[in-house]
N, C-alpha and C positions, 0 to 999 in steps of 0.2 A: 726795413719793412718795404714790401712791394705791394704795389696792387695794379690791376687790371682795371681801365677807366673804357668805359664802350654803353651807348645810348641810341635811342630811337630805330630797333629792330622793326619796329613795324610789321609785328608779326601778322600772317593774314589779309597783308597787302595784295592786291590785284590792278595791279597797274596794268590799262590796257585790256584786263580781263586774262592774266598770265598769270597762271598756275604756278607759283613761285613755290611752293612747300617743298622741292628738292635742294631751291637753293638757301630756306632757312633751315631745313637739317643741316645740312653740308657745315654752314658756316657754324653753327654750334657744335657739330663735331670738334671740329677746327679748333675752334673758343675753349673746348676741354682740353684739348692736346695744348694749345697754346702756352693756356695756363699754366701746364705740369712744367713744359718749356722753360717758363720763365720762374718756375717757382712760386709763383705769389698766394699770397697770404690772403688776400681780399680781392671780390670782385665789384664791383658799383657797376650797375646799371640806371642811368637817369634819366628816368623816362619813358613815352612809349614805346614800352614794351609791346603791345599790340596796337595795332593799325587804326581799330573801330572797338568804342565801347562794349560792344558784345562780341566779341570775335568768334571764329569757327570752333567747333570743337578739336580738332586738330591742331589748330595753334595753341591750345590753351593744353594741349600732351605735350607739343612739343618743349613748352614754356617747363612744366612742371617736371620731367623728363630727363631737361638738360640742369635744373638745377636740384634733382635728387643724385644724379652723376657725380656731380663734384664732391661727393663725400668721400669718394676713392683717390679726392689730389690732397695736396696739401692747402688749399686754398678752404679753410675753416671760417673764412666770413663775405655773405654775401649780402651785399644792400642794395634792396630794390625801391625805387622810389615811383609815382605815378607822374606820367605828364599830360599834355591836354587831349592825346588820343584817347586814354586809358581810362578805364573805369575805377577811378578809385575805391568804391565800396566792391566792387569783382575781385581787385589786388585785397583788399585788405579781408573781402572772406577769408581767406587762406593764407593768415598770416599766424594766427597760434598755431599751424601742424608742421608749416613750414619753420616758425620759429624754434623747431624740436630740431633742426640741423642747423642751428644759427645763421635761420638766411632773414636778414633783418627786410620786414614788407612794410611802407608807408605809402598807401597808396595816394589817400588822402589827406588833409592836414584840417577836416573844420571841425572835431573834435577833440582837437590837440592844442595841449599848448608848446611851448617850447621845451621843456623836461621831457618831453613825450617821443621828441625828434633824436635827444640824446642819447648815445651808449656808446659801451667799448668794443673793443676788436679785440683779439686772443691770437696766438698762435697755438700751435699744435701740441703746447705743453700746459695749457691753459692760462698762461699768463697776457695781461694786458698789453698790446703792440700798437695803440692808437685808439682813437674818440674819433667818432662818426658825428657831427651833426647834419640828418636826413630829412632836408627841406624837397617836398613834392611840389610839383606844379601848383601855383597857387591862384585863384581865379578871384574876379576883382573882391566880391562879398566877406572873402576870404580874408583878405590884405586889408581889407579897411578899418578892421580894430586897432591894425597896426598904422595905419598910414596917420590914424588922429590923432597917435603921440607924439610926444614933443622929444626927441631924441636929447639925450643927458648931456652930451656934446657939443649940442647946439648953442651957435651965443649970439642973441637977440633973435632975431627974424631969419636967420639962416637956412631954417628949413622953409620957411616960405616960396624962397625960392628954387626947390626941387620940385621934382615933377611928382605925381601920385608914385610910381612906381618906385622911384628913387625913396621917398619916404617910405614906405610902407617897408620893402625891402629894407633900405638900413636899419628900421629897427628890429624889425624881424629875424636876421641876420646879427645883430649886435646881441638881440636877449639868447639866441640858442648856443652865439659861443660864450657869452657869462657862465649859461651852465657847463656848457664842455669845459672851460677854462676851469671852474669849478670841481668838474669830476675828475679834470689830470690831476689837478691836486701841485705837489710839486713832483709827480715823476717826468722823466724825459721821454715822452711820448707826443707823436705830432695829432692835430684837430686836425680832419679831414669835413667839408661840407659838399653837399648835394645841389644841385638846385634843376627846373625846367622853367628857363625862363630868357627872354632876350637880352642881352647882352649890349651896350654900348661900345663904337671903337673895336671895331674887330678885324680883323683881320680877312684879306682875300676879297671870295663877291661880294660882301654886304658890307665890306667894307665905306662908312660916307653916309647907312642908311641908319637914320634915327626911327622911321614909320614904318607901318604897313608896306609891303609889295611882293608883286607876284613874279613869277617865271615867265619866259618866255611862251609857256605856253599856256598861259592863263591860270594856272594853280597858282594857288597863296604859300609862298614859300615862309611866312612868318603868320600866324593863330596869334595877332594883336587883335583884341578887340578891347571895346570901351576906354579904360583909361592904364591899359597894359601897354605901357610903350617899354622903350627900350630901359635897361639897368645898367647903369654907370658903374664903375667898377670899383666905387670911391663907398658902395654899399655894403662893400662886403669885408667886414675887420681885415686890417692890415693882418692879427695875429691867426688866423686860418692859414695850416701850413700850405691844401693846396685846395680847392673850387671846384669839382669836379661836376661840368653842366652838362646838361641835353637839349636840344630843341632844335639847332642849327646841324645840318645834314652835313657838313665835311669839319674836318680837323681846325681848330683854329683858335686864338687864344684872345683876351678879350680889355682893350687899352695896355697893349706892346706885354702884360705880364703874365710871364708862365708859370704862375700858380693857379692860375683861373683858366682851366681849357676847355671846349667843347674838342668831346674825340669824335665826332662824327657821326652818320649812320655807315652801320658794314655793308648797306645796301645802296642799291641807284635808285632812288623813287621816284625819277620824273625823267625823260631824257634830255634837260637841261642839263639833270645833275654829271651827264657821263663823263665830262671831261674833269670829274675830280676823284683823288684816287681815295679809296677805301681803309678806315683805319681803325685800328683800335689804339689804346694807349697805354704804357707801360710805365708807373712812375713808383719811381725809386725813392726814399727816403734815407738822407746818411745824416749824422751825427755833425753839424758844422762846429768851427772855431769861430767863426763871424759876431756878426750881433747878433744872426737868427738862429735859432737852436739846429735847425734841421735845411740842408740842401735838399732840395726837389731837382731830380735829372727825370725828364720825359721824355721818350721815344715812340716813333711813329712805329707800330706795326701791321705790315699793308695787310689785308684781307685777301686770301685767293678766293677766286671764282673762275666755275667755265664754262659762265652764262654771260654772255656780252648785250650788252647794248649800245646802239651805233644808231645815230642822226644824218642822215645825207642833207644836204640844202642848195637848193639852187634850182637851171632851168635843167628842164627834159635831158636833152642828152648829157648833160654831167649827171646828172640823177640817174641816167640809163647804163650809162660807163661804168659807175661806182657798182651799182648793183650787179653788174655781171660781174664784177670783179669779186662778188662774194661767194659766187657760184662753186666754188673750190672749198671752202672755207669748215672746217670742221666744229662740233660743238654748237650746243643752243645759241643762237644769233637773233634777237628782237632788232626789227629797225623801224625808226619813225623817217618818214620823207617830210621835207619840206619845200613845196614845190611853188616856182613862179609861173602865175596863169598864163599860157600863150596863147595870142591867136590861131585856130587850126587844129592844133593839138589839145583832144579829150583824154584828160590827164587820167583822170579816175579809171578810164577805158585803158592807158595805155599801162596804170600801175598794175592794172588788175593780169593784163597779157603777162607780164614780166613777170609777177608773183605766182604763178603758174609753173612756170620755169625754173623755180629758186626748187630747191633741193627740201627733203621734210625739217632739217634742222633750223633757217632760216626761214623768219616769217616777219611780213610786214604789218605790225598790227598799229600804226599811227600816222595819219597822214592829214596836212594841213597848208593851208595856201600862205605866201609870205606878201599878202597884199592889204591893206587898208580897208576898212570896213565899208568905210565910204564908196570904194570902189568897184568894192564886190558883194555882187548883193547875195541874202540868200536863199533865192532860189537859182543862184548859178552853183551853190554849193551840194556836196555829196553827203548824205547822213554820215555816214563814218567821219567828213572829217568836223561836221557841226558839233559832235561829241567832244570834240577836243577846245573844243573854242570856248575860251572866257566867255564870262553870262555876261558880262556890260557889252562886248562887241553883239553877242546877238540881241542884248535887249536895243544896240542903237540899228541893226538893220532892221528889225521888226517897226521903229520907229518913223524910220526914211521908207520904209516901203509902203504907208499908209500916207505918204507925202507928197507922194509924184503930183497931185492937182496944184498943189499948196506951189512945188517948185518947177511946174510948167510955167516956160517963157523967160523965165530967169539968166539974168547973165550966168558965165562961170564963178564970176565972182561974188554973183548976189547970191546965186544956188549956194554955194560954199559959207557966205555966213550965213546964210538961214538954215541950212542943216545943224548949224554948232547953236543956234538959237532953241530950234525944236529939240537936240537932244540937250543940250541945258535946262528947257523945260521939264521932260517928262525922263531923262535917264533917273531921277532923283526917286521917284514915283517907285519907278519900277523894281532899285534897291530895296525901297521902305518892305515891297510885297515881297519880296527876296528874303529879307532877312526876316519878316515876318513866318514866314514857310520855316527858313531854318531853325527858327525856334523853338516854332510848333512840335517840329520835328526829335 
């Protein structure tokens, strides 16, 4: 058996404000042809599938579009699951007409139990070729029926010391493959599971991070909130042949085993992400002699695109140099600058002459200073690049600019703690009304 593993299209993303709909055709063209490629029997998609719980109407054709097409490959089973962009009651509309071409839809999971997650997989003769269990992004409310059992395995106080996430998920995880283990029954076919969720021990950038953190350019590269930390890999039955996650945007497998992989997004969604390459995954399933019934071989397969994104960083004239050198350059080209303030040199004045110059296919739509918040206030800043700037750095210059009385006469030194004093006060404040909006929202 084969399947196709690929997650977090983000469909109706606008990074930037970039009209991206040619390059999410493109790559689901791609994604069909792939397929026929490679053969495969199953596709899994884990996760956002769309960008924004309400997405465009066009992303939701192109969504439904590309997976009425695959009726013409050989790939007779599709499973979609929801992650934390996605509206799971949007996915799960449109899961009984969908389910008339075996494309299995869980968008959601809070009226589910675990039997509800399970099924099988078929090939093209109608026979059984694997057991799906399809766990959706699960959000804390969700997980907490799960997280107050006491796991069967447990002995004495063991689970006490896991984290909510670790618990909630092991059991969760442990009840959905009793049933799958349950439904293989005794034939030789492998458990496949689903999940949107962070991952412990990983591999590459996030490599080291257990918490929350963002990108360099102030986006959250990880949707932890409340008591959603990371998931150890110790959650997920040894006996699931292979893990197939979403929520982490590059290729990467999670505590050194490659049976539990995030395949990435096909896309670049921040220009942090550029210097990582784009993939989907191809996993094979053979027949072992071993102890484990089934070898899993996984293969990277890269995603073309011939829409580039490119970051320049530094002072004026490397920044000047770089970009004439693009001047030549053919195909859509997005660039973010990341420039250091100079004395003399009005940056924003000088980006804006040079972007004039760049050719129509090349365009500069991000731009941002590589200085300390402290140092630069903002009203030396340009609206374009205040857009891009993390809310805690502007909530601490809006802080220090209503302080100048407070840190008149101040040594360097005194100024310097009393600024971390005042924003230790009131940066706290400012969060509460932050995430108070967000939820409203």
């Amino acid at each position: 058996m084969k399947i196709i593993h690929t997650s977090d299209w983000h469909l109706g993303n606008r990074m930037h404000e970039i009209d991206r709909n040619r390059e999410f055709s493109s790559f689901l063209k791609w994604l069909k042809e792939e397929i026929k490629r490679q053969g495969a029997q199953a596709l899994i998609v884990s996760g956002d599938i769309y960008d924004s719980a309400n997405p465009p109407v066009e992303s939701r054709r192109q969504y439904i579009t590309f997976l009425a097409s695959l009726a013409e490959t050989v790939c007779k089973n599709v499973v979609i699951i929801g992650g934390n962009h996605d509206s799971g009651m949007l996915l799960d509309s449109e899961k009984d007409i969908l389910g008339l071409l075996n494309i299995h839809v869980i968008g959601s999971a809070s009226d589910l139990n675990p039997e509800d997650m399970v099924f099988e997989l078929y090939d093209e003769s109608g026979n059984a070729t694997g057991i799906c269990a399809a766990v959706p992004y699960m959000r804390e409310y969700e997980l907490r029926r799960y997280a107050e059992q006491t796991p069967e395995n447990d002995i004495g106080n063991v689970s006490d010391t896991k984290t909510f996430s670790d618990k909630a998920y092991s059991n969760l995880y442990s009840e959905t493959f009793k049933v799958a283990e349950k439904l293989r029954a005794d034939r030789d076919i492998p458990i496949i599971a689903t999940g949107h969720l962070y991952a412990a021990n990983l591999e590459g950038r996030l490599a080291g991070h257990e918490t929350e953190i963002k990108a360099d350019d102030g986006t959250r590269m990880l949707d932890i909130v409340g008591n959603l930390g990371a998931v150890h890999e110790s959650s997920f039955p040894d006996g699931f042949d292979y893990v197939a996650l979403g929520h982490i945007h590059y290729s990467s497998m999670a505590g050194g085993n490659p049976r539990i992989m995030y395949s990435g997004s096909p896309f670049i969604l921040g220009f942090d992400e550029v210097v990582y390459e784009r993939n989907v995954l191809a996993v094979d399933f053979s027949r072992n002699t071993g102890t484990r019934k089934f070898a899993v071989s996984t293969k990277k397969i890269k995603v073309p695109s011939d829409t580039a994104y490119r970051r320049i960083s530094g002072k004026w004239d490397k920044i000047q140099r770089e970009l004439q050198e693009y001047k030549g350059i053919s195909g859509e080209t997005y660039i973010e600058i990341c420039f250091v303030p100079e004395d003399g040199i009005s940056i924003h004045a000088e980006i804006d002459k040079i972007a004039k110059e760049l050719p129509e296919n090349i365009q500069i739509v991000s731009r941002k200073a590589i200085k300390s918040v402290q140092q630069y206030t903002m009203q030396s800043r340009d609206m374009r690049e205040i857009r891009n700037m993390d809310q805690d750095d502007i909530f601490k210059m809006l802080i220090l600019s209503k302080s100048n009385d407070i840190l008149s006469g101040l040594t360097d030194e005194e100024k310097k703690n009393k600024e971390q004093e005042l924003i230790d006060k009131y940066l706290p404040l400012f969060r509460e009304a932050a995430e108070q909006v967000e939820n409203e929202a």
